[in-house]
C-alpha positions in Angstrom: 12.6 4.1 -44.9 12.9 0.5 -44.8 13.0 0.7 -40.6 10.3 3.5 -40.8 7.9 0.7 -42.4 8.8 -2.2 -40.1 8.2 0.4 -37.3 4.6 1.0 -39.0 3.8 -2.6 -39.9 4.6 -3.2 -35.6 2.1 -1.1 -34.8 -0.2 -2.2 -36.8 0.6 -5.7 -35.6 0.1 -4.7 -31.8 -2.9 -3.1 -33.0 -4.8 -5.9 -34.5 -3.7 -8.1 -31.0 -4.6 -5.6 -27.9 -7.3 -2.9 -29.7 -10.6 -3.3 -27.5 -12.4 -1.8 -30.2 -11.2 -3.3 -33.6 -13.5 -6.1 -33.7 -11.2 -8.2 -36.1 -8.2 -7.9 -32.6 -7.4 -10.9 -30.8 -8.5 -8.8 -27.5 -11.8 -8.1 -29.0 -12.7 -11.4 -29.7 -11.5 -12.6 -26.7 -13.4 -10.2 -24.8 -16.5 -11.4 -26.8 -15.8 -15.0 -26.4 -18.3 -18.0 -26.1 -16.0 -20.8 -25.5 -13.6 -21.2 -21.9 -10.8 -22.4 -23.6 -9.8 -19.5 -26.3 -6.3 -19.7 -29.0 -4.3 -16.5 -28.4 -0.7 -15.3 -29.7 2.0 -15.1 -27.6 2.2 -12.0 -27.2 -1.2 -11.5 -25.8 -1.0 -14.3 -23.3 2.6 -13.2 -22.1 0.4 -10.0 -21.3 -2.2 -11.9 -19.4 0.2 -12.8 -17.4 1.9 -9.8 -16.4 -1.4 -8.4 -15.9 -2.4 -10.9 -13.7 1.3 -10.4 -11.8 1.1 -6.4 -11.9 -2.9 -7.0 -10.1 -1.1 -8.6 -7.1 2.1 -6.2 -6.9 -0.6 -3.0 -6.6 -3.0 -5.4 -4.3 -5.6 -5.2 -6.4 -5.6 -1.9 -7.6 -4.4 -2.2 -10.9 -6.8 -4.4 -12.8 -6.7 -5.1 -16.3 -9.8 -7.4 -16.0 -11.9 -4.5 -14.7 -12.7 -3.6 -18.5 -16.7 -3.2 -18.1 -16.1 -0.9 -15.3 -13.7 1.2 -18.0 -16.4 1.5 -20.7 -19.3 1.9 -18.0 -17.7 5.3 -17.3 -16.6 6.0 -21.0 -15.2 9.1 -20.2 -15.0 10.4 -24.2 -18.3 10.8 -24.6 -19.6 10.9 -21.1 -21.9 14.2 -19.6 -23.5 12.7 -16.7 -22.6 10.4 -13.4 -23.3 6.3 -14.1 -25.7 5.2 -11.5 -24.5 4.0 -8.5 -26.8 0.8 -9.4 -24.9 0.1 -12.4 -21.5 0.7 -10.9 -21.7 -1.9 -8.4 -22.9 -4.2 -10.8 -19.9 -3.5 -13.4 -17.4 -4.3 -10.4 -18.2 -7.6 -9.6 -16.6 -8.3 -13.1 -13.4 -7.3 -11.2 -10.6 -9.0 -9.8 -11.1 -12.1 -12.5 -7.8 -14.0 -12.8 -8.8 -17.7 -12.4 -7.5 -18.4 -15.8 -4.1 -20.5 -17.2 -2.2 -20.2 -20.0 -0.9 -23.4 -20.9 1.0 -24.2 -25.0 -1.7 -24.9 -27.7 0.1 -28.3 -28.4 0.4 -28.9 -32.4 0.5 -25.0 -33.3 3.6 -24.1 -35.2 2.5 -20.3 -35.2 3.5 -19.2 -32.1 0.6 -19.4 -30.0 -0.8 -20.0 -26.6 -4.3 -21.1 -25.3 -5.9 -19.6 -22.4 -8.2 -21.6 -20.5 -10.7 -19.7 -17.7 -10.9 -22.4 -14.8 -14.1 -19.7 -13.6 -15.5 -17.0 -16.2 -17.7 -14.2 -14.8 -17.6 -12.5 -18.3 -15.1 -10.7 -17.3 -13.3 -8.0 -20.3 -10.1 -7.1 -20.5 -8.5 -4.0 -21.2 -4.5 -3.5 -21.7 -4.6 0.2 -22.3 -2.4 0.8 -19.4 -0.1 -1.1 -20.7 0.6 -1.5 -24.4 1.9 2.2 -25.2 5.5 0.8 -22.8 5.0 -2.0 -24.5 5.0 -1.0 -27.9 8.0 1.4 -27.0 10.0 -1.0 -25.9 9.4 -3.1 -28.9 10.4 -0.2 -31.7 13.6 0.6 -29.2 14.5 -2.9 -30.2 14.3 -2.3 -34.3 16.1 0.9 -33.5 18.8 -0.7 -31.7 19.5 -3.3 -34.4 20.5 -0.5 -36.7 24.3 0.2 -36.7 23.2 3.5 -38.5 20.4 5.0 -36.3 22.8 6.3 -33.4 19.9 8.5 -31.5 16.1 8.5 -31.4 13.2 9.7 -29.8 9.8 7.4 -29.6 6.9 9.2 -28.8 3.5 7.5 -28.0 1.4 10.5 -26.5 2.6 10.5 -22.8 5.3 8.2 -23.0 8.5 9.2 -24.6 11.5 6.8 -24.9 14.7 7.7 -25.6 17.5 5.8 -27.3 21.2 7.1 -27.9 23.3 10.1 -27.4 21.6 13.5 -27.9 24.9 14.8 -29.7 24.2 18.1 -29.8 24.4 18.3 -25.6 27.7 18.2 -23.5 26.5 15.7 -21.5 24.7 13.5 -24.2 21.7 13.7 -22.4 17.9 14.5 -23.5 15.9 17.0 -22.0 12.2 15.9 -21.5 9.4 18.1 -20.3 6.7 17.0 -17.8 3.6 19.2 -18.3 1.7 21.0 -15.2 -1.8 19.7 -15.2 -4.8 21.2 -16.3 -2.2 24.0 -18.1 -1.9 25.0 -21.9 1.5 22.9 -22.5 3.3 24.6 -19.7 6.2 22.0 -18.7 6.5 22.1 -14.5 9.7 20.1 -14.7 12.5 18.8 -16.8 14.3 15.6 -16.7 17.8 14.7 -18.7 17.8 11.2 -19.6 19.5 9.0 -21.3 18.4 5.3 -22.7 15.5 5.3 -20.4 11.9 6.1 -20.7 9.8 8.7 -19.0 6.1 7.9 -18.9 3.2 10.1 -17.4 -0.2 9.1 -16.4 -2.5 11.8 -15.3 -5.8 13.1 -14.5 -6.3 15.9 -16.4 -6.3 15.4 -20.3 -9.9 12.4 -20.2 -12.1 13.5 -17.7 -15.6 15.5 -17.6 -17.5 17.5 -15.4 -21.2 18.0 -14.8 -23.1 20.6 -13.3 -23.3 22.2 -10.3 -19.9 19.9 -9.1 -16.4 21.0 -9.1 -15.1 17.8 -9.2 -13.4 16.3 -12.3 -14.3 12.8 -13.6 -11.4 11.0 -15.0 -10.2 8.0 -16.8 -8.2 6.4 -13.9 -10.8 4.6 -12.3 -10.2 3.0 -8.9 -11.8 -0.9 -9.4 -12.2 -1.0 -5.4 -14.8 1.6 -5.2 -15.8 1.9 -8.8 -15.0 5.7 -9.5 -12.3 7.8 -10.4 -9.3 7.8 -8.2 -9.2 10.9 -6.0 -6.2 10.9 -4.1 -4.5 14.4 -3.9 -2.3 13.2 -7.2 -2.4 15.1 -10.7 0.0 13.0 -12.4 3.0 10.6 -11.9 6.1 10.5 -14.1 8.0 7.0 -14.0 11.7 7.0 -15.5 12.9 3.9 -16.3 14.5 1.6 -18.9 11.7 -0.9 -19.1 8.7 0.9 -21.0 6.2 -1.3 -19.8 7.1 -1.1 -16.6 7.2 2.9 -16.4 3.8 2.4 -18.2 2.4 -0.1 -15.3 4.0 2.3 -12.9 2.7 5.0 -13.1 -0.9 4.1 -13.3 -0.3 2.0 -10.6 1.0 4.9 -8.5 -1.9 7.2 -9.7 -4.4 4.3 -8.0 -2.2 3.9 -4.8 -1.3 7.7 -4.0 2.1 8.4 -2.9 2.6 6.6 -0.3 1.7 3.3 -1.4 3.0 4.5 -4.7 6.5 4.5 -3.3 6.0 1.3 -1.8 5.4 -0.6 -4.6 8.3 1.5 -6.7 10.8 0.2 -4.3 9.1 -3.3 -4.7 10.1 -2.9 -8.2 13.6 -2.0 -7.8 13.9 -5.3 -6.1 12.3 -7.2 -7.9 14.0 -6.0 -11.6 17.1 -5.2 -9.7 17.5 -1.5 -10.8 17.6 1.3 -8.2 17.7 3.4 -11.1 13.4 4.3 -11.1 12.2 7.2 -10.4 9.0 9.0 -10.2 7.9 12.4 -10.0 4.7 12.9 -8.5 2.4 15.9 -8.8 0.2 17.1 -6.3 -3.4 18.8 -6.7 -1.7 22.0 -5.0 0.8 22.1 -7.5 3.7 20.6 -5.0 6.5 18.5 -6.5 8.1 15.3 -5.5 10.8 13.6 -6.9 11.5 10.2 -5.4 
């Protein structure tokens, strides 16, 4: 009970720093800021700057400042196209990273300043992100008790897993990726162990309108200003880092496969594990596991 709580009292803790709707957040207030030079927690400016780092891995196709875009399209509660007008004029707010995080000297709390050197009025959004995030973070309380020798962390598309799954020769767990646009039938399997498998995909936010086929979704491609339409249903990231599976497989969604691979083997690299994988899922219902 006792870790169940400090799991619960972590969310809630994430939650009040990177909600975009919770106007008490940190991200809220930043994102409806008057001032240039802005206080911030740690956390949150540690995320700017992976954001900012993850924008120029994808070349500018994963963009966490491209947050008026997002809410433009507001794919929830959305029946109709955005005008092409307004589009345009949502993605100039795109691509801002002319900012620097520097120490707020004289703070004992823990906290950072950000300072934007050039402000368009951009917003923010860490959506993509904060799910691996947050994984990684309970993996840690989980790991720091003796007692808990296996667990699963589920955060609605991304599923971490910790320990031994005892009750399997091999000690591995099974994990399900789902074929899109089906009722919960799993396409593939994975056996995993300590590593996380993370999905982004096109078919569970999106709408249609009438008289088109098409399918407007919540991955929205900052270069052009619409949903991303590249052949790709979902992508499946395994890895040990949360965050980075989560980053991943957005990213890849944005870039395609090709590109997708690209920057996946830019990532072994750079975090010096060959061990990522992805598993992408065409429109035709084709599977590749890279």
């Amino acid at each position: 009970i006792k870790y169940m709580n400090e799991i619960k009292d972590l969310a809630y803790f994430y939650e009040k720093i990177f909600s975009k709707t919770d106007s008490e957040s940190e991200l809220y207030k930043l994102n409806h800021r008057t001032n240039s030079e802005i206080v911030i927690s740690k956390e949150l400016a540690d995320m700017f700057d992976v954001g900012k780092e993850m924008y120029n891995w994808s070349k500018g196709y994963f963009d966490i400042s491209a947050g008026k875009l997002i809410d433009l399209w507001d794919i929830k509660n959305r029946t109709t196209l955005p005008d092409a007008k307004e589009i345009k004029e949502m993605s100039k707010y795109n691509g801002s990273f002319d900012y620097s995080i520097v120490e707020d000297e004289g703070n004992d709390k823990n906290l950072s300043k950000i300072v934007f050197n050039t402000d368009k009025g951009s917003t923010y959004d860490f959506g993509a992100l904060v799910k691996g995030y947050v994984a990684d973070r309970i993996r840690e309380i989980l790991i720091s008790n003796s007692k808990i020798e296996a667990a699963i962390i589920n955060l609605g598309g991304n599923v971490c897993c910790y320990g031994e799954q005892k009750e399997r020769e091999n000690g591995m767990f099974v994990v399900g990726v789902y074929k899109p646009f089906s009722e919960n039938e799993i396409v593939y399997k994975v056996s995993v162990r300590d590593k996380c498998v993370i999905t982004s995909g096109n078919y569970q936010r999106y709408f249609k309108v009438p008289g088109d086929d098409r399918i407007y979704h919540h991955i929205i491609n900052p270069k052009h200003g619409y949903p991303v339409d590249n052949g790709i249903d979902s992508v499946t990231i395994i890895s040990e880092n949360g965050l980075l599976g989560d980053y991943l497989s957005t990213a890849c969604m944005l870039l395609g496969e090709k590109y997708g691979k690209e920057l996946i083997d830019g990532c072994k690299k750079e975090f010096d594990d060959n061990d990522i994988e992805a598993i992408f899922i065409h429109s035709d219902g084709s599977v590749v596991r890279y």
